[in-house]
N, CA and C atoms as an extended XYZ file, in Angstrom:
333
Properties=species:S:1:pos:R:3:atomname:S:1:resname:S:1:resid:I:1 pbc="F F F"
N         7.271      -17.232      -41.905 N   UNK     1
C         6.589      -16.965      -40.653 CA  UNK     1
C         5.087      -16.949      -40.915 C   UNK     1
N         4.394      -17.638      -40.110 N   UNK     2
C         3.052      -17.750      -40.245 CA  UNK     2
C         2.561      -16.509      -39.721 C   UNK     2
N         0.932      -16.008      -39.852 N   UNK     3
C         0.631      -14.849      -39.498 CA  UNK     3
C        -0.440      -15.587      -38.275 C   UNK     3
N        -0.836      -14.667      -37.149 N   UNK     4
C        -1.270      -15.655      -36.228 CA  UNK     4
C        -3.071      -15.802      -36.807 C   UNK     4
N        -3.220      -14.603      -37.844 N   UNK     5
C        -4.815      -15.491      -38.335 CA  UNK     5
C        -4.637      -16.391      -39.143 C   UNK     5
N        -3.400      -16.748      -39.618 N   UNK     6
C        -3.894      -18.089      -40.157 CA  UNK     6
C        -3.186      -19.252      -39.138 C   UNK     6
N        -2.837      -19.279      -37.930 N   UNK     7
C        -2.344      -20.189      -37.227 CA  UNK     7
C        -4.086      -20.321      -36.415 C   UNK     7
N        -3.698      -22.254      -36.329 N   UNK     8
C        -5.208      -22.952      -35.833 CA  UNK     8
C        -5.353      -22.757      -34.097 C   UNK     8
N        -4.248      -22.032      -33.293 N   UNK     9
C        -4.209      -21.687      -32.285 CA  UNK     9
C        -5.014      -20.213      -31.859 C   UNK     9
N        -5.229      -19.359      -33.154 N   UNK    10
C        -5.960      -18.323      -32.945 CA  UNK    10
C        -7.366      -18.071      -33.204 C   UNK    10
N        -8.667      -17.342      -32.687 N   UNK    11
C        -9.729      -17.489      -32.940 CA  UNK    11
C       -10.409      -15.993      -32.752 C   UNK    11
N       -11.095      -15.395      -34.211 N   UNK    12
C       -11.326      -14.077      -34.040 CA  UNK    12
C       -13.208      -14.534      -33.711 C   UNK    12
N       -13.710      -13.269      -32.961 N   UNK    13
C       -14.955      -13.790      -32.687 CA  UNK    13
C       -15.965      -13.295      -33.154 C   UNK    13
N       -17.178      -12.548      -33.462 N   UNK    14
C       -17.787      -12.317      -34.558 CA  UNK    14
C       -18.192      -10.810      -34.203 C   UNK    14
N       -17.804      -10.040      -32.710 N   UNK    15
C       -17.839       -8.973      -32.259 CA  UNK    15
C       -16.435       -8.496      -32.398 C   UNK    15
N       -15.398       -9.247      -32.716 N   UNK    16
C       -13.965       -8.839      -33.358 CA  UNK    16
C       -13.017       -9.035      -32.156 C   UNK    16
N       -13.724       -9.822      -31.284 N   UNK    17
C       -12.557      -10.248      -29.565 CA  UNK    17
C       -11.367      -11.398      -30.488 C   UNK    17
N       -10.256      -11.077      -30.192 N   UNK    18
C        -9.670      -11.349      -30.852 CA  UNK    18
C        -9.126      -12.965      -29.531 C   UNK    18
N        -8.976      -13.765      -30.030 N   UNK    19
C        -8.128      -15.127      -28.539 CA  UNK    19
C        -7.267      -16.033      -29.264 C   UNK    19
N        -6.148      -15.807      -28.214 N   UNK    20
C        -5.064      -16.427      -28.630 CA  UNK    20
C        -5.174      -17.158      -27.336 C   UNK    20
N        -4.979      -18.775      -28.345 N   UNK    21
C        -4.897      -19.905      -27.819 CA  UNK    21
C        -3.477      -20.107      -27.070 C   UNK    21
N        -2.544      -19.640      -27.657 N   UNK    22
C        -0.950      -20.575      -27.640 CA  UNK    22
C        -0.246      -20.338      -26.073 C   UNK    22
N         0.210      -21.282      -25.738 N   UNK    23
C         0.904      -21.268      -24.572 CA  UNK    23
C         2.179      -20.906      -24.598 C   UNK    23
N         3.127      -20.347      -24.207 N   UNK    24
C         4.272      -20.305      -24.498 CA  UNK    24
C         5.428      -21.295      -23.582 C   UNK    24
N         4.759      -22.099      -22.880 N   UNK    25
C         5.404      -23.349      -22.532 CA  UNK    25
C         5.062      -24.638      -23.379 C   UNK    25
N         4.158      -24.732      -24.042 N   UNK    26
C         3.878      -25.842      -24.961 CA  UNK    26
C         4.067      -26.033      -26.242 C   UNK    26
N         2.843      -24.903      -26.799 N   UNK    27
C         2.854      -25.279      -28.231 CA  UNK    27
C         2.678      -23.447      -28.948 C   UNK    27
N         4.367      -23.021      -29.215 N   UNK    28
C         4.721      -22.235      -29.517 CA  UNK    28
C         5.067      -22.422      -30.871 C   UNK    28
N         4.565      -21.857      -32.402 N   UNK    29
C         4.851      -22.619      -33.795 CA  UNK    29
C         6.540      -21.985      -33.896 C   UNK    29
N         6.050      -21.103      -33.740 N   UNK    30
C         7.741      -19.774      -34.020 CA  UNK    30
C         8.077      -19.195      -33.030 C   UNK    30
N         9.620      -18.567      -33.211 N   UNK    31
C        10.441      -17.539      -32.477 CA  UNK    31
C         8.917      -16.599      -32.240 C   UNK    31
N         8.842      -15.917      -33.670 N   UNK    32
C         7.860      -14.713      -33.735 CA  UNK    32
C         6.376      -14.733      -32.612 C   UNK    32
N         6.132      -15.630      -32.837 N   UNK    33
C         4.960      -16.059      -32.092 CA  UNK    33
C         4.982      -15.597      -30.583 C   UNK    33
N         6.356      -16.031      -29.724 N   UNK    34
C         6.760      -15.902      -28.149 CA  UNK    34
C         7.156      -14.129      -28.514 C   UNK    34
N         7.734      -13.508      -28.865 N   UNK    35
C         7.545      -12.094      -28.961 CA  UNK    35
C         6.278      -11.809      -29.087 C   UNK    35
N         5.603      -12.139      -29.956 N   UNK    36
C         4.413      -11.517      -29.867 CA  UNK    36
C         3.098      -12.070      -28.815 C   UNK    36
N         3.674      -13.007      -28.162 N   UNK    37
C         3.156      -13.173      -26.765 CA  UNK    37
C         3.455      -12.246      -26.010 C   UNK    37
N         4.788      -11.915      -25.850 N   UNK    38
C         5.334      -11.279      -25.304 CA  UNK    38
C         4.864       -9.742      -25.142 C   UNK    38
N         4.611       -9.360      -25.974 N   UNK    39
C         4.012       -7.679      -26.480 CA  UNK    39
C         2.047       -7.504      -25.961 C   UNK    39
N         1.866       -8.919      -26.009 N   UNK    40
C         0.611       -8.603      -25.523 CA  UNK    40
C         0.469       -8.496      -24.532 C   UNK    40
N         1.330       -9.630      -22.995 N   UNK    41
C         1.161       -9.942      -21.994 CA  UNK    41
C         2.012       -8.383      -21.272 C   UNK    41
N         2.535       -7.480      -22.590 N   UNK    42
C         3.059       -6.666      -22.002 CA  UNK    42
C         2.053       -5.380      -21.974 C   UNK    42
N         1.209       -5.343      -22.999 N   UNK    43
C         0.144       -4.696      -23.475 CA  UNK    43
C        -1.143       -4.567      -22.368 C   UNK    43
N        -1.030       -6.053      -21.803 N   UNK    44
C        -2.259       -6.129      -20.702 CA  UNK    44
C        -2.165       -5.419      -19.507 C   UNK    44
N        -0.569       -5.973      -19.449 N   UNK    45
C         0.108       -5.114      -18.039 CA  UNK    45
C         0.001       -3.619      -17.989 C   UNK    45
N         0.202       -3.484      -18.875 N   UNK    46
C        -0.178       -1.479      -19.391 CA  UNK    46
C        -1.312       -1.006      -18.984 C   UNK    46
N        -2.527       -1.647      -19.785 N   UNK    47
C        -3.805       -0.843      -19.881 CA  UNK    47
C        -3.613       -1.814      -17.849 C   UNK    47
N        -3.617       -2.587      -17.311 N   UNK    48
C        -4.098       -2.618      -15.770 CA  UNK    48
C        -3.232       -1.481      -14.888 C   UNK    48
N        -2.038       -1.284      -15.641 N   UNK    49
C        -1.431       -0.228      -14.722 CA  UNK    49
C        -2.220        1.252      -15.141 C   UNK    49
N        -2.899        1.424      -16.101 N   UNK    50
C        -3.691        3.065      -16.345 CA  UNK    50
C        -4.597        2.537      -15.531 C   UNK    50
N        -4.888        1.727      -15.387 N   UNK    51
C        -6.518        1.320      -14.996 CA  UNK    51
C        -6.571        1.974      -13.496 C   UNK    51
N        -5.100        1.212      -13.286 N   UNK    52
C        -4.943        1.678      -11.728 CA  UNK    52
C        -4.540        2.808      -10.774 C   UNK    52
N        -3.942        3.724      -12.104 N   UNK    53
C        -3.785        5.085      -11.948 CA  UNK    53
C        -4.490        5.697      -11.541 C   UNK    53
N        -5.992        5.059      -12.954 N   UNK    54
C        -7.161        6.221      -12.536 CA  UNK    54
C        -7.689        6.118      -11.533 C   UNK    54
N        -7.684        4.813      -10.874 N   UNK    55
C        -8.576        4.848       -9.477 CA  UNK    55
C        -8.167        5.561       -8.756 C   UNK    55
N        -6.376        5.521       -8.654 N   UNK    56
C        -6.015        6.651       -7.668 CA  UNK    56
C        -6.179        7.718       -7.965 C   UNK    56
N        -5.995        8.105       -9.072 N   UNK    57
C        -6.664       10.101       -9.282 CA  UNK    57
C        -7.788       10.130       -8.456 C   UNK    57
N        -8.489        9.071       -8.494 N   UNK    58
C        -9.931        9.287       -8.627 CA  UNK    58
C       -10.351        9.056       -6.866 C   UNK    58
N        -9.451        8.133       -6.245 N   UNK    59
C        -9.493        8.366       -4.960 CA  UNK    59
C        -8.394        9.207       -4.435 C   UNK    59
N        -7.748        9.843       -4.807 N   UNK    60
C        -6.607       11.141       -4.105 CA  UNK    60
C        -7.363       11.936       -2.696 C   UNK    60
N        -8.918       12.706       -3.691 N   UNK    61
C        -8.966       13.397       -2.679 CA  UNK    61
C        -9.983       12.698       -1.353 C   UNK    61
N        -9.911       11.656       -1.848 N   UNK    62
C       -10.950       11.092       -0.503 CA  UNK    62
C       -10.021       10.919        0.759 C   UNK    62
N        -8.936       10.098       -0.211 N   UNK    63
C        -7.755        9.709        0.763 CA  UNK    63
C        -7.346       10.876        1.486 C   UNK    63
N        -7.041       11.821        0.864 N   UNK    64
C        -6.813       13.319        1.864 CA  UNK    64
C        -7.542       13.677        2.713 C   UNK    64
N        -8.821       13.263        2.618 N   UNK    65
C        -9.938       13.989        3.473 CA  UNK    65
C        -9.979       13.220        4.602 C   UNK    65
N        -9.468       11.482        4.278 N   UNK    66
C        -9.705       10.839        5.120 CA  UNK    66
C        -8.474       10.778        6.408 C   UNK    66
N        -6.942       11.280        6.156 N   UNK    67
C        -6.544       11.718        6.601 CA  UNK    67
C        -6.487       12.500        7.509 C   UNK    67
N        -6.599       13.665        6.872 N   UNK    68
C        -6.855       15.035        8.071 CA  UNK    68
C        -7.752       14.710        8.736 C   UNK    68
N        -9.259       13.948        8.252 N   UNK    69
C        -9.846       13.510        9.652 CA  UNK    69
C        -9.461       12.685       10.407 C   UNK    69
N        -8.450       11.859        9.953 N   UNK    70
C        -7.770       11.122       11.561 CA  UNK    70
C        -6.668       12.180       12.222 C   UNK    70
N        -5.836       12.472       11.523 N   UNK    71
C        -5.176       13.410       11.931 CA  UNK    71
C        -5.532       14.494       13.423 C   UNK    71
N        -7.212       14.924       12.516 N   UNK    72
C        -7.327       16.081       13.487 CA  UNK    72
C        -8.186       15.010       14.890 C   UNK    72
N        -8.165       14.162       14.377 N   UNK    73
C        -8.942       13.278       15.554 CA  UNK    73
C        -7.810       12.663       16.814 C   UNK    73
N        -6.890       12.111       16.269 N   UNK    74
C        -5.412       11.729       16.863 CA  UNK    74
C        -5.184       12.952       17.400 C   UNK    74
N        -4.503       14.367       16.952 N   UNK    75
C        -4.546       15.492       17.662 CA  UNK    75
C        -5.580       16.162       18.836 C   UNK    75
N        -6.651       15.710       18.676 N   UNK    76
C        -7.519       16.094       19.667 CA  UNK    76
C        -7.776       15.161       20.919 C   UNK    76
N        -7.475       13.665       20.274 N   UNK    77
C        -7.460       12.792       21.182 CA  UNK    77
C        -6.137       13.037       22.370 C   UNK    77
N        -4.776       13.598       22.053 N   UNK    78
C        -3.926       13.916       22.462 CA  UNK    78
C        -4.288       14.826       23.378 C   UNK    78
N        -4.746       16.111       23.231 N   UNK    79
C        -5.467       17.231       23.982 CA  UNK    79
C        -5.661       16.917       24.670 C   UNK    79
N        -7.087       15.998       24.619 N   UNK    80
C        -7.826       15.448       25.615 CA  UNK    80
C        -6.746       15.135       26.833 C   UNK    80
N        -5.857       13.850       26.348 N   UNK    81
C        -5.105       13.081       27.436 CA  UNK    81
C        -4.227       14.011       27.940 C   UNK    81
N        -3.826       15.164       27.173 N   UNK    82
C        -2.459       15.832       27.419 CA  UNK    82
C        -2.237       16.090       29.568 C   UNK    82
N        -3.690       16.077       30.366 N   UNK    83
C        -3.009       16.293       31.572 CA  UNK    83
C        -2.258       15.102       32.299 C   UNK    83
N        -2.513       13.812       31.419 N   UNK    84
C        -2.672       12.708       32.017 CA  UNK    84
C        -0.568       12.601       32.049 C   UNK    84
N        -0.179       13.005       30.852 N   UNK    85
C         1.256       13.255       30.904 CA  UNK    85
C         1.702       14.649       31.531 C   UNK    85
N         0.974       15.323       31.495 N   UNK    86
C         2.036       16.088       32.424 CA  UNK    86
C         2.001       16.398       33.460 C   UNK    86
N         0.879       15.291       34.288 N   UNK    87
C         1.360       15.318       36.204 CA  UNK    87
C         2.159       14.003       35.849 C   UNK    87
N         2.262       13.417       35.060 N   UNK    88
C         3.236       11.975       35.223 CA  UNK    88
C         4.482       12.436       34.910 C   UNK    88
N         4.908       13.589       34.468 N   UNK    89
C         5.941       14.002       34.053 CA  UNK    89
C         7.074       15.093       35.834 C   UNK    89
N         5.853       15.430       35.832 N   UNK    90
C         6.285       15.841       37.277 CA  UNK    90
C         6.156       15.084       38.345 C   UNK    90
N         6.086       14.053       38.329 N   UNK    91
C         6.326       12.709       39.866 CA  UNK    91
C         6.572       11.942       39.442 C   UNK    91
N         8.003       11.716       38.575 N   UNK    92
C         9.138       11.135       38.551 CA  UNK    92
C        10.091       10.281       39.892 C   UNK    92
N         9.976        9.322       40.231 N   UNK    93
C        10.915        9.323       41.533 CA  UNK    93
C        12.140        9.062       40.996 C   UNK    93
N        12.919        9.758       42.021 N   UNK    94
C        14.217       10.181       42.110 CA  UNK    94
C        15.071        9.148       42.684 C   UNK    94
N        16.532        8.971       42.579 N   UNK    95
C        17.641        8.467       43.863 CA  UNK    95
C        18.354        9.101       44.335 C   UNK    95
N        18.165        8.468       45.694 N   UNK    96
C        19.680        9.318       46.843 CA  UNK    96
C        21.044        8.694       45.909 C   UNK    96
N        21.784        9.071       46.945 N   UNK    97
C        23.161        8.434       46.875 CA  UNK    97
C        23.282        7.335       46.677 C   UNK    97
N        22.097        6.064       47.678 N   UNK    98
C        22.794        4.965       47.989 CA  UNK    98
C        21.373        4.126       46.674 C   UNK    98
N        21.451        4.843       45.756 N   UNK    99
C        20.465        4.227       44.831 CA  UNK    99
C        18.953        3.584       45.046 C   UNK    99
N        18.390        4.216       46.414 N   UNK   100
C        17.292        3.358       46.584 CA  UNK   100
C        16.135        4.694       45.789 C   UNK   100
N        14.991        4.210       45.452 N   UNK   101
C        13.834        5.504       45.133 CA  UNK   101
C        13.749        6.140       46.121 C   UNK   101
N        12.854        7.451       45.830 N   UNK   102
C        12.468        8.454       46.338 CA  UNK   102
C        11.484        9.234       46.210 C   UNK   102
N        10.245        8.684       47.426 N   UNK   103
C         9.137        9.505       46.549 CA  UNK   103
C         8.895       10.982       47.088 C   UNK   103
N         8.446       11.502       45.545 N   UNK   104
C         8.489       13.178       46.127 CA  UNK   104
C         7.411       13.551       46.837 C   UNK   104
N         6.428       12.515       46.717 N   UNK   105
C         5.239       13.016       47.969 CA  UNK   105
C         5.708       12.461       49.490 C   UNK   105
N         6.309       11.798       49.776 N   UNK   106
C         6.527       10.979       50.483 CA  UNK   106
C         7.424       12.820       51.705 C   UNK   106
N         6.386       12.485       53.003 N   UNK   107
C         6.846       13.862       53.782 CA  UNK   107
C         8.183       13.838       54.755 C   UNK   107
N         8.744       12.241       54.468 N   UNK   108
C         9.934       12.301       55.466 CA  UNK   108
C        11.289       12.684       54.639 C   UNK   108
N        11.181       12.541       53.199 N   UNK   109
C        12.231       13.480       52.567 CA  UNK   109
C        12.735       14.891       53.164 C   UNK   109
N        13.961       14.588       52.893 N   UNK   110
C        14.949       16.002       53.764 CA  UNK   110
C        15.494       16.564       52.099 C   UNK   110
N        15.385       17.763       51.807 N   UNK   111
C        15.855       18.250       51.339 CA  UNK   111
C        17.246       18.766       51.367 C   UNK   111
């Protein structure tokens, strides 16, 4: 098994960035090689999933704040409207018997 610094697909850089050339649809030398593709592309996935953790720690409490201010804004907006439902709630029209409406303001209704 070759080691990948001495394979001509790898290139260390003089600040120590390490780049791997190899594709793992093309020009793969060894078994070993696609595992150890494998471990890196799994490695990357890692450090982007902490990465992305921290943003959320790091936005948690904004997101909360930003919340309750819609929250209490939606709730107040409700307030506001709340008379608008409950005269609509009380002039409902009704049916007789023979299924036609019935309006309750309407003064020729017989009780």
């Amino acid at each position: 098994m070759i080691q990948c610094k001495d394979c001509d697909l790898y290139r260390q850089e003089s600040n120590g960035k390490r780049t791997f050339l190899c594709d793992p649809f093309q020009d793969i030398k060894e078994p070993e090689c696609l595992q150890k593709w494998q471990l890196l592309r799994l490695d990357m996935l890692l450090q982007t999933f902490g990465a992305m953790t921290a943003m959320q720690t790091r936005m948690a409490p904004l997101q909360d704040k930003i919340f309750k201010y819609i929250k209490r804004e939606i709730d107040d907006m409700e307030q506001t409207d709340k008379w608008k439902y409950e005269s609509e709630a009380d002039q409902h029209p009704t049916f007789d018997s023979d299924h036609e409406f019935q309006d309750p303001s309407d003064p020729d209704i017989k009780d």
